[in-house]
DRENMI-265422 format. One record per residue (C-alpha): z negated, y negated, x; residue in three letters. Coordinates in steps of 0.02 Angstrom, whole numbers, padded with zeros to 5 digits, always signed. Each point is the difference from the previous one (the first is absolute). Layout:
REM residues N
ZYXala...
This chain:
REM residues 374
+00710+00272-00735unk+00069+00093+00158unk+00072-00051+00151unk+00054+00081+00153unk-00145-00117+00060unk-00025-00124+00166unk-00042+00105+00156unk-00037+00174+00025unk-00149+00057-00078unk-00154+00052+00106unk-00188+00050-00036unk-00149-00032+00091unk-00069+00189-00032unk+00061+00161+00021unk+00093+00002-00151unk+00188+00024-00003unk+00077-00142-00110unk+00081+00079-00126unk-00170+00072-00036unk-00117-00027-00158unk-00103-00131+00135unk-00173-00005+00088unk-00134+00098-00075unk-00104-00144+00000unk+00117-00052-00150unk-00063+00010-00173unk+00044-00063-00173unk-00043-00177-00065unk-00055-00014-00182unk+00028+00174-00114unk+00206-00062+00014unk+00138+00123+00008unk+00176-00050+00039unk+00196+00007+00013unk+00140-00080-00041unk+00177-00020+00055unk-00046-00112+00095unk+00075-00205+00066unk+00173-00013-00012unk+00088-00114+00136unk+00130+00121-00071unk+00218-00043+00076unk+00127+00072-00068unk+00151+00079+00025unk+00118-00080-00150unk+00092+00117-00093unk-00056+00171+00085unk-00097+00124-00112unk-00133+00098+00096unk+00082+00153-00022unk+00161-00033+00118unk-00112-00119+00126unk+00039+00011+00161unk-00106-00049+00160unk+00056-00162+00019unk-00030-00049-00185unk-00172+00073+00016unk-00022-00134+00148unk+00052-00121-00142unk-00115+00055-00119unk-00162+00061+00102unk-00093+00053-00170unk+00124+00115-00056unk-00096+00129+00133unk-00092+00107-00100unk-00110+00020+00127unk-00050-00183+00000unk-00044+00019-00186unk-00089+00177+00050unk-00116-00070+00104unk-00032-00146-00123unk-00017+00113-00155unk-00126+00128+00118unk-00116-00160+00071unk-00126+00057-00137unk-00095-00182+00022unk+00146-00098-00087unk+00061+00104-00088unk-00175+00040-00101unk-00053-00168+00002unk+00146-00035-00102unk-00007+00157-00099unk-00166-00075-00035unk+00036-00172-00040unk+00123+00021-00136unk-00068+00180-00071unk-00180-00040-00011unk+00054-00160-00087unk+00090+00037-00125unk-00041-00121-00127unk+00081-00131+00113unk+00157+00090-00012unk+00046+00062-00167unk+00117-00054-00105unk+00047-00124+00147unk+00158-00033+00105unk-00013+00027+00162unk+00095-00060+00168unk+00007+00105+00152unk+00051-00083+00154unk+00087+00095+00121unk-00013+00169-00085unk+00030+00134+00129unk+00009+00166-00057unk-00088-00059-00180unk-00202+00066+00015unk-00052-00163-00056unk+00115-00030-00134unk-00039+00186-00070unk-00183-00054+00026unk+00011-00138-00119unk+00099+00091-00110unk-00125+00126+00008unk-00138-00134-00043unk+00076-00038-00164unk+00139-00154+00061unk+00119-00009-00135unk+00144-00060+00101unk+00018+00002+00212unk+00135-00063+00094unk-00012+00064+00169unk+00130-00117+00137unk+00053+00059+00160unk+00138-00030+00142unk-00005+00181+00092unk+00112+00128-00046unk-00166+00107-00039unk+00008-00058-00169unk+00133+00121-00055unk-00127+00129+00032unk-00124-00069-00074unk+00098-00022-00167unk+00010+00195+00011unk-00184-00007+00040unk-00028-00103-00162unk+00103+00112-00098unk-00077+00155+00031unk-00156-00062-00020unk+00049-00037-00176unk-00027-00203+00031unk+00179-00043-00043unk-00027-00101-00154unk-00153-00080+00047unk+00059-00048+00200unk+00160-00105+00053unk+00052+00002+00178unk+00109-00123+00058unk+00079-00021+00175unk+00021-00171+00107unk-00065-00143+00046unk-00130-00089-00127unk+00038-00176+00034unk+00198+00078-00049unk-00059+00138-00135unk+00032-00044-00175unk-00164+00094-00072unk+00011+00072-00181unk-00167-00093-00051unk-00038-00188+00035unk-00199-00007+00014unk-00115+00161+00050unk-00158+00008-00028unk-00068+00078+00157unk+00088-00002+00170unk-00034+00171+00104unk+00071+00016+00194unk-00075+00059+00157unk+00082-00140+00131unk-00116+00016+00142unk+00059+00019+00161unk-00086+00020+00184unk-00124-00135+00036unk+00010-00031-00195unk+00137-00106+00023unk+00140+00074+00141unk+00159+00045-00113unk-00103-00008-00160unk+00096-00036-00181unk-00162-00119-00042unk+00148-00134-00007unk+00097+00090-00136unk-00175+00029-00081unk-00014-00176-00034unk+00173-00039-00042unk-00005+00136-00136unk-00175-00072-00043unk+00079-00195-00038unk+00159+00084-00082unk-00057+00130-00107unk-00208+00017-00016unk-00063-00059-00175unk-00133-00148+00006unk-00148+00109-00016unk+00099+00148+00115unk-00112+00110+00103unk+00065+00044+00163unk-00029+00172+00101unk-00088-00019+00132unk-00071-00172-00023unk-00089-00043+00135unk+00033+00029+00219unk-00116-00052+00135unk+00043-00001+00202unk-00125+00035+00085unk-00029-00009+00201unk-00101+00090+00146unk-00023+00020+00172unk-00005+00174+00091unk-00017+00083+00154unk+00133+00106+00065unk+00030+00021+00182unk+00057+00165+00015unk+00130-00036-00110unk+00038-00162+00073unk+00010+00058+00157unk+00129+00141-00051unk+00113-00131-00112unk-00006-00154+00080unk-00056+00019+00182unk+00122+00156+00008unk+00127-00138+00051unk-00082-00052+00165unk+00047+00155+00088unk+00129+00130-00074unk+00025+00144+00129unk-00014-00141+00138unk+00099-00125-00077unk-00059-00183-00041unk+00047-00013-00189unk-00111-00139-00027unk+00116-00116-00070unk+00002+00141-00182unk-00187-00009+00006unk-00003-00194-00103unk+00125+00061-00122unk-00106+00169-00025unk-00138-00129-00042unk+00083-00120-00114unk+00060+00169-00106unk-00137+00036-00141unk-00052+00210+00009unk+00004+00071-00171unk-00163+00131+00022unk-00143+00069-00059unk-00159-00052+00080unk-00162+00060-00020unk-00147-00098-00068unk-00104+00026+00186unk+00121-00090+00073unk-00011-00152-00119unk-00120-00109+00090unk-00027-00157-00120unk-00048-00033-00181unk+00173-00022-00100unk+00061-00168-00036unk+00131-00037-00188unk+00130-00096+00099unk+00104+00009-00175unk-00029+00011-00166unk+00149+00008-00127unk-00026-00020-00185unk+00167+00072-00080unk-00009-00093-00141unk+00015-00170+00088unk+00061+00014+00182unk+00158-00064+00042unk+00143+00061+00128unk-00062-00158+00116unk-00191+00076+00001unk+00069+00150+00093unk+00023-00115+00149unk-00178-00054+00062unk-00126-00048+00109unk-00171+00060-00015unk-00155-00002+00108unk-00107+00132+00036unk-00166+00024+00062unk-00055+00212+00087unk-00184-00001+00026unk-00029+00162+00113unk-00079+00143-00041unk-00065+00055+00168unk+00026-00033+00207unk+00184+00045+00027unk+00187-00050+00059unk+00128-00034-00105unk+00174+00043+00025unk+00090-00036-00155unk-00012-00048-00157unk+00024+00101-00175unk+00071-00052-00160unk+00003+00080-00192unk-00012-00027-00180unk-00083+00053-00141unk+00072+00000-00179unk-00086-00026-00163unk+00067+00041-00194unk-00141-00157-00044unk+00072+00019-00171unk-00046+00185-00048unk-00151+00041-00084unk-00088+00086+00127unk+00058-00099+00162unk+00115+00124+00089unk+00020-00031+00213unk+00071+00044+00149unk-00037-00048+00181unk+00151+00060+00145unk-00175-00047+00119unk-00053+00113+00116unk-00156+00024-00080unk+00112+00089-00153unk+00076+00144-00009unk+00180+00027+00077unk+00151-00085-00071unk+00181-00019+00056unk-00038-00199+00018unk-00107+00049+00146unk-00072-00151+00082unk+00082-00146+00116unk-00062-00014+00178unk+00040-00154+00105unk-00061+00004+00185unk-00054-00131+00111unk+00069-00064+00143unk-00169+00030+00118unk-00155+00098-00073unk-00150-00121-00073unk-00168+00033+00035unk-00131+00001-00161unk-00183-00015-00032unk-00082+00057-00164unk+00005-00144-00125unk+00133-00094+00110unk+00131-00067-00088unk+00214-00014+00013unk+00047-00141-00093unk+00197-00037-00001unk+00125+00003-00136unk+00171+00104-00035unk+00158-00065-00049unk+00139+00092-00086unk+00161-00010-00054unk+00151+00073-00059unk+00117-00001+00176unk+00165-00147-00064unk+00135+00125+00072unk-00072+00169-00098unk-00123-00057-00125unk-00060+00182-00005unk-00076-00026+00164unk-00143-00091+00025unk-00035-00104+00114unk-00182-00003+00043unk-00110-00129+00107unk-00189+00046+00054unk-00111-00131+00094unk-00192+00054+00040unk-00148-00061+00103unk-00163+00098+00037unk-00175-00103-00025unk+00007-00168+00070unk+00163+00016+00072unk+00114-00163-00021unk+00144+00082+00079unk+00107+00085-00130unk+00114+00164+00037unk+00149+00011-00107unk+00126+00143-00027unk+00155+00008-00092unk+00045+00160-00070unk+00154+00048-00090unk-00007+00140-00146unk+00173+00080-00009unk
């Protein structure tokens, strides 16, 4: 899934962020990957693509193709998916298959591809009438069926699927993510013995330094040309940065702070409390904290997996920074205990609306900062 994200984007190296990431970045597990990619897809009702104007394309964010450019080129998804339904093809043929928020149609072609005897690919955006041309000239039409709307309104031309394929992750997993839909599609329309694509998400949490950064995005506020602007710098802090982050900067051991099985979560698990626990890696300060996920296909043969860490190599899911009110002081094998809080904001349930309280070593006073992904 894309979004035009929470925050500006920023990078704690000398690397521009529209660039492939840190070279400190390499590739978990022998995974390739791409894929249309989440769809928190609106639409514009009743407008084809071809005579869309810029105010339906504010209506309908995914018919950009250069949202679906930059999904289908973020070779880590993409491949990884590639991988999960190619490589495993005896999972796939002769079975129906459901594609959740279908994009431009990679996935759907993939199982196709992989021997599927029927897919039904569902999608709101208007991008779906080019990827029905896509299909076509791909020579897919009789094997792939795209139809556009709403699944909980869709009247879908098979009852039960076999396997259920979508890429819903958003930012911080979970920030404008079709995981939702996923599940509703799951109850509705996944066989008993179903296998669902990906299967498996963890959350997982870190602590970093990053002062120069800090200082330039947050502190920035205290003094701007002369001016006292100091009443921006708490809502600069409460706004999650969407960024990539290099792994020196990560000063703690990662913490799961989520795990989602797809097969049994519910919508009401996607609102939780969970505690964590960052032993540190070394003397430091910490001036934020850093968020992302990693994805496995638990049911493929071979196990195929992704991590958006910042240990991995680069994808457009970058990671999730949230700084800290003051900078915290850590000793080697001290640890940050606290717990995070998150849910989906009641006026936009897009947004989420996230709640971090932490306490170094022996420390009985708690800090806690509300942050608000939008």
């Amino acid at each position: 899934m894309e979004s035009a994200g929470p925050s500006t984007h920023h990078i704690t190296s000398d690397v521009p962020s529209e660039s492939p990431g840190p070279s400190t970045h390499h590739i978990p597990s022998d995974v390739p990957s791409e894929n249309p990619g989440p769809s928190t897809h609106h639409i514009a009702p009743d407008v084809t693509s071809d005579s869309m104007t810029s105010r339906d394309y504010y209506a309908d964010s995914y018919a950009h193709f250069g949202i679906h450019e930059e999904m289908l080129k973020d070779t880590v998804r993409t491949g990884s998916y590639r991988s999960a339904i190619i490589n495993n093809g005896h999972l796939f043929k002769g079975k129906t298959v459901l594609d959740v928020g279908c994009g431009t149609g990679i996935l759907s072609m993939f199982a196709a591809k992989a021997g599927a005897s029927h897919v039904v690919g569902i999608d709101m955006s208007n991008i779906i009438d080019q990827a029905q041309k896509i299909i076509e000239a791909n020579g897919f039409k009789d094997t792939i069926t795209l139809v556009k709307g709403k699944l909980e309104e869709a009247e879908l031309p098979i009852d039960q699927f076999d396997i259920i394929i979508s890429e819903w992750m958003g930012y911080f997993l979970l920030y404008e993510s079709m995981l939702d839909t996923v599940l509703l599609a799951r109850d509705k329309y996944l066989k008993p013995d179903g296998l669902i694509f990906p299967d498996t998400a963890k959350l997982l949490f870190a602590a970093i330094e990053d002062q120069d950064y800090k200082e330039e995005k947050i502190n920035f506020w205290d003094n701007v040309y002369g001016f006292d602007y100091s009443c921006i710098k708490d809502i600069a802090l409460r706004e999650p940065l969407v960024d990539t982050v290099e792994l020196k900067a990560v000063v703690t051991d990662p913490y799961v702070i989520k795990e989602i099985d797809l097969l049994t979560a519910t919508k009401e698990d996607l609102t939780f409390t969970a505690p964590f626990s960052l032993a540190a890696t070394r003397d430091d300060y910490v001036h934020a904290f850093l968020a992302w996920f990693d994805i496995v296909f638990d049911c493929t043969h071979k196990k195929v997996k992704f991590s958006t860490g910042p240990h991995a190599q680069y994808t457009h899911w970058k990671q999730t920074v949230f700084y800290t009110p003051s900078t915290v002081t850590i000793k080697r094998g001290q640890e940050i205990t606290g717990r995070i809080s998150c849910a989906p904001n009641k006026r936009n349930n897009r947004d989420l609306d996230i709640a971090i309280s932490y306490a170094v070593g022996d420390e009985e006073e708690e800090t806690t900062v509300d942050y608000k992904m939008s």
